[in-house]
Every structure is written in C-alpha cells, then in structure tokens.
C-alpha positions as CSV (number, residue, x, y, z in Angstrom):
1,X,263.8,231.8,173.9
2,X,266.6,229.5,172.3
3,X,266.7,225.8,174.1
4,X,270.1,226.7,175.1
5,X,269.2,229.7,176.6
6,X,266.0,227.8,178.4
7,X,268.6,225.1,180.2
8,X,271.0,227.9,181.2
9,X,268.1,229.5,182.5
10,X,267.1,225.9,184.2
11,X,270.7,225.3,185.4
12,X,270.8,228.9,187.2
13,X,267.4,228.7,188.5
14,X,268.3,225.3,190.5
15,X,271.8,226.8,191.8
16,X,269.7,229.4,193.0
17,X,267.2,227.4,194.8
18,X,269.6,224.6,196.1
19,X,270.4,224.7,199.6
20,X,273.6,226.4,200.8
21,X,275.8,226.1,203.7
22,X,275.4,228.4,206.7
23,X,279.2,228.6,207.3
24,X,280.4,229.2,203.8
25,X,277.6,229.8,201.8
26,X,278.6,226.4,199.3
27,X,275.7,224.8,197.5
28,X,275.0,221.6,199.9
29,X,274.7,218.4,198.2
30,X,272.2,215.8,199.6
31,X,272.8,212.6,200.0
32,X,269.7,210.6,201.5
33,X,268.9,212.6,204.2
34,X,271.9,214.7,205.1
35,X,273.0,217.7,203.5
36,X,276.9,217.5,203.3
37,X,279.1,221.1,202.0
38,X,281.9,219.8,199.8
39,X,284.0,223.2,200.3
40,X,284.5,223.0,204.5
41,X,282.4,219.6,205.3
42,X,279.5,221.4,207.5
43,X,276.9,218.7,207.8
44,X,272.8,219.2,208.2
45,X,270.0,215.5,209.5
46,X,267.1,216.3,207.6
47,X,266.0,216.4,211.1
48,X,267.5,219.3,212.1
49,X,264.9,222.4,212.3
C-alpha cells in the first residue's frame, strides 16, 4: 500500500469511528468535554450516559 492510500485509509477509518449526532447523524466535534454537532447544534456533557 501507497502512503497516500495508507492516510486515506487513516482519514476514513477516524470519520468512521468519530462520534455522530443522534438527531442528524453529523460527525460531533469535541471541544473539552462536550460534544457539539456543527450541522443542527445538538449538544452531549461528557457526563451524559
């Protein structure tokens, strides 16, 4: 495998693991310890089961 191929491979495999929103489905983005949706602004604590 090419070292392009091995960061596309990287890239997908951490949009795949990265959390996503339970109302639209959005990859979350975390900033400290909140998960925030930038498509409709749904909102997860970290302490939050």
């Amino acid at each position: 495998m090419q070292e392009t191929e091995q960061i596309i491979s990287r890239d997908a495999q951490a949009d795949f693991d990265a959390p996503r929103c339970w109302v639209c489905g959005a990859v979350m983005h975390e900033i400290h310890c909140k998960l925030i949706c930038p498509h409709c602004g749904y909102t997860r604590d970290c302490s939050d089961p």
